[in-house]
VMD Tcl script that draws the C-alpha trace (Angstrom):
set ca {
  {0.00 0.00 0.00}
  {2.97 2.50 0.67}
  {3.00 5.36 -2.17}
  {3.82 9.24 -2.35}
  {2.62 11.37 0.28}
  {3.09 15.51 -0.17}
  {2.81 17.15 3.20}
  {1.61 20.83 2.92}
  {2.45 22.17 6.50}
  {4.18 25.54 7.52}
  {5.64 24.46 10.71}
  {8.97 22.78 10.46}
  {9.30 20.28 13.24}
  {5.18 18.79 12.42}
  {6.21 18.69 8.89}
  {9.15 16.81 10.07}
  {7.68 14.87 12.18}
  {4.77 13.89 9.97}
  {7.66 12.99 7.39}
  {10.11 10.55 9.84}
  {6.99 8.78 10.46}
  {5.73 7.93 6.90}
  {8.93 7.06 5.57}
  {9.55 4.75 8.69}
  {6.38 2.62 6.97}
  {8.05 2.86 3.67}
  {6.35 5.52 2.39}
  {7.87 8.30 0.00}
  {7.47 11.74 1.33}
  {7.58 14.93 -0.19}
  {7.09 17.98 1.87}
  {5.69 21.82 1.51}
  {5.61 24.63 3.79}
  {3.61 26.37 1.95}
  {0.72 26.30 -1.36}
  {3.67 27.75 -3.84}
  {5.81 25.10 -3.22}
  {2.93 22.57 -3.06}
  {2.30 23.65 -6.72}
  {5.88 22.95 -7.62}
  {5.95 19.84 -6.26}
  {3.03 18.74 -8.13}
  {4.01 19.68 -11.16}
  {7.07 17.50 -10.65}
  {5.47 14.77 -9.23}
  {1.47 14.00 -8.02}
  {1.16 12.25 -5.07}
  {-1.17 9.34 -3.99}
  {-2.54 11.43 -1.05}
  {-2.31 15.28 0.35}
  {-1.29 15.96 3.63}
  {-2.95 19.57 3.86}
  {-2.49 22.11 6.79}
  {-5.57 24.37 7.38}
  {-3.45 27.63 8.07}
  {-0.79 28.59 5.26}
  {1.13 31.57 4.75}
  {-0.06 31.87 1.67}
  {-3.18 30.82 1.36}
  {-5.68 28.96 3.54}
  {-6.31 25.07 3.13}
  {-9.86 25.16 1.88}
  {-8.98 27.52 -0.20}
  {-6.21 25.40 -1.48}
  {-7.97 22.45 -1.76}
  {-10.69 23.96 -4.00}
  {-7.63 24.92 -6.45}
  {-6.58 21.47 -5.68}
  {-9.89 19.54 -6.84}
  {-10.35 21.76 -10.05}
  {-6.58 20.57 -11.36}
  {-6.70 17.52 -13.47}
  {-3.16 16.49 -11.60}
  {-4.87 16.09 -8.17}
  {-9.06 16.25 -8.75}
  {-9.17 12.69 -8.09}
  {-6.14 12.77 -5.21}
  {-7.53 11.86 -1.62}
  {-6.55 14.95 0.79}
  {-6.89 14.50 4.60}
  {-6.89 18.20 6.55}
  {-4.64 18.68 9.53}
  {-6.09 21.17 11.52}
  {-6.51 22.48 15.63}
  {-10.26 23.48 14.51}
  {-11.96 20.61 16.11}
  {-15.56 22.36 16.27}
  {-18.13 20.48 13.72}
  {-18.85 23.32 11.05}
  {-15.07 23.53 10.79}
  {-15.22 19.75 9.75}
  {-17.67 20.40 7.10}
  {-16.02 23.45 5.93}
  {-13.59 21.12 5.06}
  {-15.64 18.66 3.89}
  {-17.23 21.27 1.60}
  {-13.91 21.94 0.03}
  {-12.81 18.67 -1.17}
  {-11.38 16.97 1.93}
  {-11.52 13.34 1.86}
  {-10.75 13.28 5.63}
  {-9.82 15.42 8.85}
  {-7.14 14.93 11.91}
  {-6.81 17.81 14.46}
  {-4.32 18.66 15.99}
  {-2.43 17.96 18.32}
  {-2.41 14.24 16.77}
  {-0.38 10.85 17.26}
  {1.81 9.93 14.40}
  {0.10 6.42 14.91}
  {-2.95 8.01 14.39}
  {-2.41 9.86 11.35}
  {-0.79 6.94 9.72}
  {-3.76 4.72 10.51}
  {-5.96 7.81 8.25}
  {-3.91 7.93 5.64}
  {-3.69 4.11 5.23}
  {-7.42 3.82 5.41}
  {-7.69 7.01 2.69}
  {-5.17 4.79 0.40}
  {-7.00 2.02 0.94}
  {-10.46 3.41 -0.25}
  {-9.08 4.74 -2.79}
  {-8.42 1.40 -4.16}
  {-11.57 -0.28 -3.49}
  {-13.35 0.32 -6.52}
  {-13.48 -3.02 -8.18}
  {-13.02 -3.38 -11.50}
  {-16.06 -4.25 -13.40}
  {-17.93 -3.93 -16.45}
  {-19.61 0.38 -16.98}
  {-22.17 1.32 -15.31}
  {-24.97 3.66 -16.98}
  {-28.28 4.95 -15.75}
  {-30.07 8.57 -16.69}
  {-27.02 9.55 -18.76}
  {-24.51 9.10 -15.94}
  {-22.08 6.45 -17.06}
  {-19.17 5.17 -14.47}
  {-15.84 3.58 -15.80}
  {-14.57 1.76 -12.40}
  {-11.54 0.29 -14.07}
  {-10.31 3.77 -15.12}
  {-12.00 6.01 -12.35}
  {-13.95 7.72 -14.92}
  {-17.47 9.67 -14.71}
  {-19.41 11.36 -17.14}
  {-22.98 12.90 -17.21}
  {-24.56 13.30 -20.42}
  {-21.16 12.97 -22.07}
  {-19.41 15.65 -20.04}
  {-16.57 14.21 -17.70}
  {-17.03 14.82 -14.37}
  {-14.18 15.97 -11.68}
  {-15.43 13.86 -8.85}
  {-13.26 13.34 -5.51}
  {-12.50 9.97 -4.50}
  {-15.29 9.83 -2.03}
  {-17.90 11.43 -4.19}
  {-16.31 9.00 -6.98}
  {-17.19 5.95 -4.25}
  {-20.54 7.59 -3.31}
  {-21.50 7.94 -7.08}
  {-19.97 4.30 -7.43}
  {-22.56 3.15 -4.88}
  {-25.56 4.47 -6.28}
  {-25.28 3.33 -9.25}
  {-24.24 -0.24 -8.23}
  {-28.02 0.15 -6.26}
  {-30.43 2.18 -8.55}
  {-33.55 2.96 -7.13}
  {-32.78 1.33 -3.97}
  {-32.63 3.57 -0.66}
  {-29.57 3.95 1.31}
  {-29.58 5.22 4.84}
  {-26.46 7.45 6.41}
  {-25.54 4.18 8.03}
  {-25.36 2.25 4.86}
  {-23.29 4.45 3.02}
  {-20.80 4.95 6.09}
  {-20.57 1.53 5.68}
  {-20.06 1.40 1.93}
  {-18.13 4.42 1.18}
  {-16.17 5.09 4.63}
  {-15.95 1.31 5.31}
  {-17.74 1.76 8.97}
  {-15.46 4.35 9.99}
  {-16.68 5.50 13.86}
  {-15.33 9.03 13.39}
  {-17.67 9.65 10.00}
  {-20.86 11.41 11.02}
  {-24.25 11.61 9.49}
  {-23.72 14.90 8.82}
  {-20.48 14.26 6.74}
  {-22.28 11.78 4.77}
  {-24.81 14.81 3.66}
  {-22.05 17.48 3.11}
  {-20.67 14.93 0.29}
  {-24.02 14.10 -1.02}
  {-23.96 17.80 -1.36}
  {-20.84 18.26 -3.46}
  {-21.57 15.35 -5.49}
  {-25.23 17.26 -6.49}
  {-23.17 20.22 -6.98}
  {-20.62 18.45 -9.48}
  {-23.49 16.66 -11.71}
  {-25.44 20.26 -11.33}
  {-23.50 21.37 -14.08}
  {-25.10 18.93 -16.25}
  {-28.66 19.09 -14.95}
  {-28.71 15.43 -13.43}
  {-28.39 16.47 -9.90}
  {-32.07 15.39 -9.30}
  {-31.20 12.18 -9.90}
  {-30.17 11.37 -6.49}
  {-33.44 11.87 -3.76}
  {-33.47 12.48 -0.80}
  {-36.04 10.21 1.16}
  {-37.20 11.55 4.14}
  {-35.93 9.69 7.37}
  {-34.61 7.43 5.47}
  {-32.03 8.00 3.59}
  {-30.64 8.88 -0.17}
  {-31.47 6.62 -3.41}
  {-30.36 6.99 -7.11}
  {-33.68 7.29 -9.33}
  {-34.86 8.46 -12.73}
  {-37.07 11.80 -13.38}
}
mol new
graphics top color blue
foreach p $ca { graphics top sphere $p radius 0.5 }
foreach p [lrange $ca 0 end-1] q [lrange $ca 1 end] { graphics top cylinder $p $q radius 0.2 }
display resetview
């Protein structure tokens, strides 16, 4: 599972830290104190998964990760924040901007490592299998493609997963609980809430090509992929 991890931190000694620790497990670590250098990096060399700080000189991390999720180097790159804002609507500001996942600070290197193992790790769980169409969305799980009504769609690997889900259970309804379950494979730190935020950004994404309807919202229940 080991791959490339960029760290985007400011502060020498976490970014250090962060960095001893990863390549202890064999992975290979490029770091960033800042979003200028992250960009140069990049260019050189995409990672498997973003290490972002919230608070950069130079710009702030949602901010960041916006730009990061509109690139076609790093729109389909997991990012986990690293943050001291532990208060819920800082989560799903994050969320909101294209975070796959969120550790505050102060952390445990044991910790971290265990997030962005599991982060890897969904990222590779889409199984390979034939297309998947229905209402003009069509899903290419080999190639981690997705296109609405022939447009290609810049999904993040969670909304990618969500999407995945759906259309692997049309018309069926999937509680919060279910989709935890699916998408964050049972993860205990994954609220309800979260689930919605990415439901959210995935309407937002196919918005652009008018088949956000497609996915309902069923009161108390759940969420479930259906034709209008």
């Amino acid at each position: 599972m080991p791959g490339h991890i960029l760290i985007v931190e400011d502060e020498p000694d976490i970014r250090r830290m962060i960095g001893v620790n990863l390549r202890h497990h064999g992975f290979r670590v490029t770091d960033a104190g800042d979003a200028a250098s992250a960009r140069v990096a990049i260019a050189s060399d995409i990672p498997d998964l973003i290490v972002l700080d919230w608070m950069l000189p130079d710009v702030n991390g949602p901010a960041f990760a916006r730009e990061l999720r509109k690139r076609d180097a790093t729109g389909n790159t997991p990012i986990l924040f690293l943050t001291a804002r532990a208060q819920e609507q800082n989560k799903l500001e994050g969320f909101e901007a294209g975070a796959d996942d969120y550790v505050t600070k102060p952390f445990s290197p044991r910790e971290l490592l265990a997030r962005i193992s599991a982060l890897l790790r969904r990222a590779g769980t889409v199984s390979a299998q034939d297309t998947l169409e229905f209402g003009g969305l069509r899903l290419e799980p080999e190639s981690l493609r997705a296109s609405a009504g022939g447009q290609q769609l810049e999904l993040s690997p969670t909304e990618f997963r969500l999407l995945h889900c759906f259309m692997r259970n049309p018309q069926r309804i999937l509680s919060r609980a279910r989709l935890i379950e699916m998408v964050w494979d049972n993860d205990s730190e994954v609220e309800e809430r979260t689930v919605d935020v990415h439901i959210r950004r995935l309407r937002v994404v196919l918005g652009a090509t008018g088949h956000d309807q497609l996915i309902a919202t069923v009161r108390g229940a759940g969420y479930r992929l259906e034709e209008k």
